[in-house]
N, C-alpha and C positions, 0 to 999 in steps of 0.2 A: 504494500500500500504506500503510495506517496502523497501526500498531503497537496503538495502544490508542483508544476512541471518549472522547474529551473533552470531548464537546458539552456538558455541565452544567458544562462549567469554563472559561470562555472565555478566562482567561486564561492556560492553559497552553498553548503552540503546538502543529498541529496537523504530523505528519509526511505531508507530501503529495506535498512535487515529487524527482522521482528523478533521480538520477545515473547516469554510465554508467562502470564501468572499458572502458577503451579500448584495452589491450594487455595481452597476457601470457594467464596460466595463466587469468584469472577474467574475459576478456573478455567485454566485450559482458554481464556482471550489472550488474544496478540495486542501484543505492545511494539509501536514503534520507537525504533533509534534510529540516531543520524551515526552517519558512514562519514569516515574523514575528519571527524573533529574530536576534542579533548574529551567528548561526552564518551563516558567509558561504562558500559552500564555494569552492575555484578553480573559474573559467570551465573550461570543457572543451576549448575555444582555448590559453587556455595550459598547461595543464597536458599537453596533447597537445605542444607549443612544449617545455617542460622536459622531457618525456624525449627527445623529437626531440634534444634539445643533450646531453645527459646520456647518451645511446647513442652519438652521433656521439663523443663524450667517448671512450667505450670502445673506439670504431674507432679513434681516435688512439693512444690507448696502447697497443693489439698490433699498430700498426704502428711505433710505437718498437719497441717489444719483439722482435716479429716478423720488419721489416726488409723490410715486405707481405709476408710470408706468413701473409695473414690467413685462420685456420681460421674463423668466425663464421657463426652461422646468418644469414640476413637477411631483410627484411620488406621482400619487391621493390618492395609497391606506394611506403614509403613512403621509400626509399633508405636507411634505417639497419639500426644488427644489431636482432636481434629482441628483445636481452635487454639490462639494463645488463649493466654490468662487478660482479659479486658485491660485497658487505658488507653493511655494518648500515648503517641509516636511521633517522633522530631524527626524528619529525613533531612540532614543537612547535604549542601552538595547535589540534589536532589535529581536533576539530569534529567533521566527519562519517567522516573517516577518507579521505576521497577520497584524497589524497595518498598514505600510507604503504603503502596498500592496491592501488593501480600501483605503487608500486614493489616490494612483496612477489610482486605478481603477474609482474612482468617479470624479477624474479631476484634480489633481494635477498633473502637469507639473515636477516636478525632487523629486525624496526621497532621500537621503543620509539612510542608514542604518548602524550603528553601532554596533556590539557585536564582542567579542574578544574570543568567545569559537571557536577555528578550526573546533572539531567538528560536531557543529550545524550550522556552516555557509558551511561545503562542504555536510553535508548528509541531509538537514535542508533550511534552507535559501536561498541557490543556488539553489537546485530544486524545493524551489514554487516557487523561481522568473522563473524557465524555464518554470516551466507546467501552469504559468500565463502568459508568454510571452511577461515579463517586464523587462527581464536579462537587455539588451541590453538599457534600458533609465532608470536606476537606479545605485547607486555606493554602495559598500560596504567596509565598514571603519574596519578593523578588531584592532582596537586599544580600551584602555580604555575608557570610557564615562570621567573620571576625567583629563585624559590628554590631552586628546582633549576639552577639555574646560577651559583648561589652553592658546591650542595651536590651536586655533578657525581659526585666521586669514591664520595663514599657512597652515591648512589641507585641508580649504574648501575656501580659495579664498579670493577675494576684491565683493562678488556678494551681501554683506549685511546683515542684518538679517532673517531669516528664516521666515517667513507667517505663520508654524504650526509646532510645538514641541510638541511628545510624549516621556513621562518618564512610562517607565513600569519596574523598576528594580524588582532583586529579592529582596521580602520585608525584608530579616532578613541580608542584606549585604551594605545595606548602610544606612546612615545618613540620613536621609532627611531634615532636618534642614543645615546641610553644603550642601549637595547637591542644593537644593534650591537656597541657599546664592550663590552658585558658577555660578550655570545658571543667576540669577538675574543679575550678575556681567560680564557676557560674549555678547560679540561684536554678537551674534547668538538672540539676543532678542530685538526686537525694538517695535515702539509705536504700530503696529497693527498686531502684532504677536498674535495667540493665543497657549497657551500652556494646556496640557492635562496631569494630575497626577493619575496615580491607587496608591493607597498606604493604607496600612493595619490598622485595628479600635487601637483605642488607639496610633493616631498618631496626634501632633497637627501639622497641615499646617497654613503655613503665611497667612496673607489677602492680601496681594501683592506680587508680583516678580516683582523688579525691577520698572518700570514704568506700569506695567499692576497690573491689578484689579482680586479679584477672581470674578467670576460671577456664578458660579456653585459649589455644593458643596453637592454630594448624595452619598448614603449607596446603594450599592446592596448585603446585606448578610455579608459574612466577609470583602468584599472590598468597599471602599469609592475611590471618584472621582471626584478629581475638576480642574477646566476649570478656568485658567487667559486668560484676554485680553484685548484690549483697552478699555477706560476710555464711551466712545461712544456705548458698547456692555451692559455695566454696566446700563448707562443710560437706554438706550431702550428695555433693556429686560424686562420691564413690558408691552411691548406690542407686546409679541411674541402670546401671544392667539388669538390676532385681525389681525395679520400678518397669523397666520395658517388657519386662518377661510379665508383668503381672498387666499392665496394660496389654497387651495381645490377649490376657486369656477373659479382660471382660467381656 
């Protein structure tokens, strides 16, 4: 699908190769990206990887809670529940939308989305959100990722810290060590937030942000991925195998 014919303008990128949401409300719809430019959108490997961990996540905590008496729906093929655990979602970096757009799809209740390219947020952005038919319960921030995390409280409210933060920048334009240090440091991160980092080999990431823990930290090829979150996720994640085994046999 192309959005618009550009052929007399070669140097605008052309929207060509499609993406796939992979769970939830809006499975299995194509998502466009643009070809040729910095918009770099997540592999489908991991971003399939990050809700895998981030559901397993929610089986953990209503089995605190619960005591296993876990109610949850489940996605037998792939041994997790079928939905995350509800809140809001920050997609910084934002691109094509691929990211915010699984997780609105799998259950999360409001995404904020960020990127500042006009571009890719009118010919890009704005028509997955239509052709997913999230336009209307999602916001788009078309400002810096660095200024708005400066300017946290004023852009997004008194509503708290955010539940789940994706950073997907382009790898060769930011810092990730300040970047890092900046989010750690912003009113957008509280004690059971989890946050989710793509970032390129030969990069060293913190053991912590802020008050949260890393708890993941895996290679898919040239990209690596790690996953902070509360102090609680850290603990129990050595019994995510006996948690998976027991979700397949609800």
């Amino acid at each position: 699908m192309i959005i618009k014919d550009f052929s007399r303008n070669l140097s605008v990128p052309m929207v060509c190769q499609l993406k796939l949401v992979l769970g939830g409300k809006a499975k299995r719809k194509k998502l466009l990206s643009p070809k040729g430019m910095d918009v770099r959108p997540m592999m489908e490997v991991v971003k399939g990887a990050v809700f895998d961990i981030l559901q397993l996540m929610f089986l953990i905590f209503n089995h605190l809670i619960l005591s296993m008496n876990i109610f949850l729906s489940v996605d037998v093929a792939g041994g997790c529940p079928a939905s995350l655990r509800p809140g809001r979602w920050l997609d910084l970096y934002s691109g094509t939308g691929s990211v915010g757009i699984e997780a609105i799809s799998r259950g999360c209740s409001e995404v904020h989305f960020f990127e500042m390219d006009p571009w890719v947020v009118s010919n890009v952005l704005r028509p997955n959100l239509e052709w997913t038919g999230f336009l209307d319960v999602l916001v788009i921030h078309p400002v810096r990722v660095e200024y708005f995390l400066e300017q946290a409280d004023q852009l997004i409210g008194s509503d708290g810290p955010f539940n789940y933060i994706s950073v997907t920048p382009p790898y060769t334009q930011v810092d990730y060590g300040a970047l890092m240090a900046q989010i750690s440091k912003s009113s957008i991160v509280g004690e059971d937030t989890f946050i989710v980092v793509e970032y390129p080999l030969r990069t060293d990431m913190m053991d912590s942000c802020g008050c949260l823990v890393k708890i993941k930290d895996r290679r898919f090829g040239r990209t690596h991925l790690a996953i902070y979150g509360p102090k609680w996720a850290q603990k129990k994640r050595n019994s995510e195998k006996t948690l998976q085994n027991t979700a397949l046999k609800v």
